[in-house]
N, C-alpha and C positions, 0 to 999 in steps of 0.2 A: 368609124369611130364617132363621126360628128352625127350622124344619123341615130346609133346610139345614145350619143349625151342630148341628143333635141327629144329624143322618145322619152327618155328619163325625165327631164324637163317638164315635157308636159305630164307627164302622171304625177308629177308631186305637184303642179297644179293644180290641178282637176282635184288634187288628196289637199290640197288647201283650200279650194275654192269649198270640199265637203266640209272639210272642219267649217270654213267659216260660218256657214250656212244652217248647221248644225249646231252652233255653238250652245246652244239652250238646252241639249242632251247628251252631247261628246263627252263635258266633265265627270257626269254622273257613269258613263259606259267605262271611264278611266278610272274613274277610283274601285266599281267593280273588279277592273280588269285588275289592279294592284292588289286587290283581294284575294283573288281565283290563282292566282301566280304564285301570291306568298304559300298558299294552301298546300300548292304541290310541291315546292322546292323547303321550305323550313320544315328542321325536326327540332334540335337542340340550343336554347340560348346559347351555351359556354359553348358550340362549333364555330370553329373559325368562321367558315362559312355564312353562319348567319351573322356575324360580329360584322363581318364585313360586310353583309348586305344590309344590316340594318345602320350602322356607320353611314352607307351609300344614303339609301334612303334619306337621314335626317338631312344629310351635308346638301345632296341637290336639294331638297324642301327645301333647305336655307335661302340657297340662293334663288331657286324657282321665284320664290315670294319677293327675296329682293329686288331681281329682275325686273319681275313684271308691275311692280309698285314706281319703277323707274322709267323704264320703256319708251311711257308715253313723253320724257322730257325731251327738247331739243338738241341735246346733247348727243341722245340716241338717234338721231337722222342718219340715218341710210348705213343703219349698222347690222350685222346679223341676224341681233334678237328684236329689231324692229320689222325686220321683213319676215322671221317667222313669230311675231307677238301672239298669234291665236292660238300654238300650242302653248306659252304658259301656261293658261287655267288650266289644260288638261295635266299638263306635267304635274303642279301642284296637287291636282285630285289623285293622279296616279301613284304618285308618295304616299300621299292622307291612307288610300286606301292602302296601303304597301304595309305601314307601318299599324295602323291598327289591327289589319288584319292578324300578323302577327302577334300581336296583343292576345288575339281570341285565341292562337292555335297553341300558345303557349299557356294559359288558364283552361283552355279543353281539356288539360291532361286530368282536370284533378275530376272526381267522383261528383262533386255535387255541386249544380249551376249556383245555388241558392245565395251564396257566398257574393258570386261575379254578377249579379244583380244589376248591381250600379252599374258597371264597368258597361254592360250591353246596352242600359237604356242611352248611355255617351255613346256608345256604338252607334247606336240607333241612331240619336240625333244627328252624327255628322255625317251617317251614310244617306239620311233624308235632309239633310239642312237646304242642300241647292234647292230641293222642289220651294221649299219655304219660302225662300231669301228672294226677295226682287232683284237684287243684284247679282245675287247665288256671290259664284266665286270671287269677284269684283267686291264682293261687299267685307270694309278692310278687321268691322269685326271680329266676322266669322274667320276668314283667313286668320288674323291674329291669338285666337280663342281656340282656334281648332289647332293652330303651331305649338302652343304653349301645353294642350292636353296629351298630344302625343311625344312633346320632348320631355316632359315628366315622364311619363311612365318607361319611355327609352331608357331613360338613365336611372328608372329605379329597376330594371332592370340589368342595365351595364356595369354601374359602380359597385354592385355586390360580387359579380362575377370577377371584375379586376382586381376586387380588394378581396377578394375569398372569404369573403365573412357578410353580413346581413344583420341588421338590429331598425331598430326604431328612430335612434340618432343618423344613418346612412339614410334611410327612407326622407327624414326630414332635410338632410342636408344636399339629395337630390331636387327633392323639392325648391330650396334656396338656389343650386345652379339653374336650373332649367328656370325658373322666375327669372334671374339676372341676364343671363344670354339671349330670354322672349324680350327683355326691354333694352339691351342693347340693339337689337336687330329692329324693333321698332324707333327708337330712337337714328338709326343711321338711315331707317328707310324716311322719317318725317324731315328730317334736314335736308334730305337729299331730292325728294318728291314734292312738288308743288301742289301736285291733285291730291295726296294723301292728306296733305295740310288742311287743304279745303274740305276734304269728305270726311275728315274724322274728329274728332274731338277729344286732344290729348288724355284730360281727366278721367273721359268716360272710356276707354282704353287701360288706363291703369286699373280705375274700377273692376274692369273686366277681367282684366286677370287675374288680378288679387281676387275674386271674388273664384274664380275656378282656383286657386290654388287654396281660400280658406275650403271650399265645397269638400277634393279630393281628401284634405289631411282628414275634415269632420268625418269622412267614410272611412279614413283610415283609424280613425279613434274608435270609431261603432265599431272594428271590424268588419266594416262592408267591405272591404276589399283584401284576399287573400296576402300573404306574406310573399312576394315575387320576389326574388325567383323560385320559390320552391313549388312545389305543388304534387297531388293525391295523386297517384296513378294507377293505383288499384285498393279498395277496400272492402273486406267480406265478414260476415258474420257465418262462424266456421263449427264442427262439431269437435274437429281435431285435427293438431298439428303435428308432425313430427321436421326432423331436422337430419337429412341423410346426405352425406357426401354434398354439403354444401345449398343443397336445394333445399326448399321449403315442401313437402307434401302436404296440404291443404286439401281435409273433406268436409264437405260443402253441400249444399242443397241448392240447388239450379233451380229456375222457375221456368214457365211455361214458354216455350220458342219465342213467342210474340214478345214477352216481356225482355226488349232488348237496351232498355238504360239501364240495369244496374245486373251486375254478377250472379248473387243471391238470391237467395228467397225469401223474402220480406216478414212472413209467417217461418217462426226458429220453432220445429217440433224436439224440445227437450228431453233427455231422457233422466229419470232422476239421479241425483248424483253424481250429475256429468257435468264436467265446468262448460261455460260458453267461451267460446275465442275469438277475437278480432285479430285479422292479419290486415297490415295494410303495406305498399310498397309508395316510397315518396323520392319521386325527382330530385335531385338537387342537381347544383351544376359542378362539374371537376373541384375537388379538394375544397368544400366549401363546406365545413364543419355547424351541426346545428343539435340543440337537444326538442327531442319532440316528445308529445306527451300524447297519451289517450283517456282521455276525461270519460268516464261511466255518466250516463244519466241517467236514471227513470222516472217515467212521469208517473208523479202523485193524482191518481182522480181525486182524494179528499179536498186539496188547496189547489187543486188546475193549474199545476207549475210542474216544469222540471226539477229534478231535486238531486244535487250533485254527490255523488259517490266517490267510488278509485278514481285518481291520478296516475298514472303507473306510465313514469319518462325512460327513454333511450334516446342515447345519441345514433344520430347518422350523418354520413361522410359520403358527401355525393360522387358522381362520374359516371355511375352504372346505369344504361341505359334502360333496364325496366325498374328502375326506383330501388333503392336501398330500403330491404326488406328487415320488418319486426311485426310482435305480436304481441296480445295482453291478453288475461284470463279471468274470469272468477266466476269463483262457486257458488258464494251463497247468493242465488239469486231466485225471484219469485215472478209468473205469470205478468203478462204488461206490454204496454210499451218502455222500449229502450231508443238509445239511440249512444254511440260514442265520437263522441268531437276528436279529431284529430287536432291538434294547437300545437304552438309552439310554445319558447318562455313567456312571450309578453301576452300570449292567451290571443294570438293569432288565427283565424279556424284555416285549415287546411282544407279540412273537406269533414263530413259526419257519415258515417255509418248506421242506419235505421233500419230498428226490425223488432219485433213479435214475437217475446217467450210464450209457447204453449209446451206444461210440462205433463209429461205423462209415465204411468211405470213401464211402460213398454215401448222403444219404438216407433213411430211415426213418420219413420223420415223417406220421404220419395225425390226423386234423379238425383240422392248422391254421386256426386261426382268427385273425387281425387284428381287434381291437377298439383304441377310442378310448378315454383316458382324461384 
């Protein structure tokens, strides 16, 4: 047994001596790895399961950060998290990445990136920040900047799901919790930490935040960032629908094998007097009640603008794991570009539907396809 516990001994040596040695790359391998993790185990916001992992997540980032902002005082002499202080940063990064990742695999559902824009180029920056930062994850920052954008978006995700409902007032008033509990946690770490005192500069820290929380709400005002929790999971521009024993029959025109981002076929061969259909199917999380709308557009070549048509709303009543399914129609329509915005009430984009009346009297249409939904 002692021969044992001395063999163990030394491999978590040797596995410390590499973190330490490594410490200028480990971070960045860990926030991947929280990445690649979330990937395979999350499917559903409203599952217990992710509630609970992402719960986890935020709560250790709490303290990871407070920890290691502390660590270095003399209070922590010869205490557990001062003999293993070198996995802080990595724990830290391994959260960061845990939680955003997330972020991405629950906005992947919907049809079109265009929307999540924003949301990726933050992606980006916090998944490249360490190469940047001289201090990487040391620098209190980034840590603090990077705390505050993934506890927003956790709770603008969480407090819809708890409260069963979603609006613009909830979005803001997550925004207000996650501001308030980034600056109590900063506030306990600055009284309590000597070096944090020294290396940061109170005002230019509030700055900072405020300045990521005006950033997020202005992309929520432009609709740069979709309506969470909800999102697109399937959207087609259809020839025709019927409605049998509960399924949806959707025929459809497929594109070419290779063309693997979108369902349809971009080019809609019309036949006349045939109405066009958009089916879409949208996520929402258990009993979370919403009305969603399908905005027509067609673009005008005389004024080089989109030019707004039907409105045509349904409500939907989440739970259903391939999106709660509807559909919109119309006839009179003419040769062009189209395109239909999926939106909520407050003109939220879900996701858009694009494609290419060409009408003719006969037929046109190649790999129709009929599928169930």
């Amino acid at each position: 047994m002692i021969k044992i516990r001395e063999k163990f001994q030394y491999r978590e040596s040797r596995f410390y001596k590499y973190v330490k040695s490594h410490q200028k790359y480990a971070p960045v391998f860990f926030f991947m790895g929280g990445f690649i993790w979330d990937s395979l185990t999350l499917g559903r916001i409203d599952r217990l399961y992710d509630i609970v992992i992402l719960c986890t997540y935020i709560t250790l980032l709490t303290v990871s950060i407070y920890v290691y902002n502390l660590v270095d005082g003399e209070k922590w002499n010869n205490t557990f998290f001062r003999k293993y202080e070198a996995y802080l940063p990595l724990a830290i990064q391994f959260f960061l990445g845990g939680l955003t990742s997330a972020y991405v695999i629950y906005f992947s559902r919907s049809v079109s990136l265009s929307k999540t824009a924003s949301f990726f180029l933050i992606l980006l920056f916090l998944l490249f920040a360490n190469e940047f930062f001289k201090k990487r994850v040391s620098n209190k920052y980034l840590q603090f900047g990077a705390y505050y954008f993934v506890n927003f978006t956790f709770l603008s995700f969480f407090i819809p799901v708890v409260l069963k409902e979603m609006s613009t007032e909830i979005f803001l008033i997550s925004g207000l919790i996650s501001l308030v509990s980034t600056f109590l946690l900063i506030i306990l770490v600055y009284r309590n930490s000597y070096s944090t005192r020294v290396e940061m500069v109170k005002w230019k820290m509030i700055g900072l935040i405020f300045s990521i929380y005006l950033l997020i709400n202005t992309f929520y005002y432009f609709r740069l960032i979709p309506p969470v929790p909800l999102a697109l999971d399937k959207g087609v521009v259809a020839h025709n629908i019927k409605i049998e024993s509960g399924k949806y029959k959707v025929s459809y025109e497929v594109d070419d094998w290779y063309i693997f981002w979108r369902d349809h076929k971009i080019d809609f061969n019309r036949t006349i007097n045939k109405p066009v259909y958009i089916f879409t199917s949208i996520f929402a999380p258990t009993d979370l009640k919403k009305k969603i709308y399908h905005q027509w557009k067609r673009y005008n070549e005389t004024t080089n603008s989109w030019q707004n048509l039907d409105k045509i709303g349904f409500e939907i009543t989440g739970g259903r794991d391939s999106g709660y399914r509807g559909y919109s129609y119309k006839n009179n329509v003419n040769d062009g570009m189209w395109k239909v915005e999926v939106v909520t009430e407050e003109d939220l984009v879900l996701g858009v539907v694009d494609f290419n009346i060409k009408t003719g009297k006969s037929s046109r249409k190649t790999n129709l396809k009929v599928r169930e939904f």
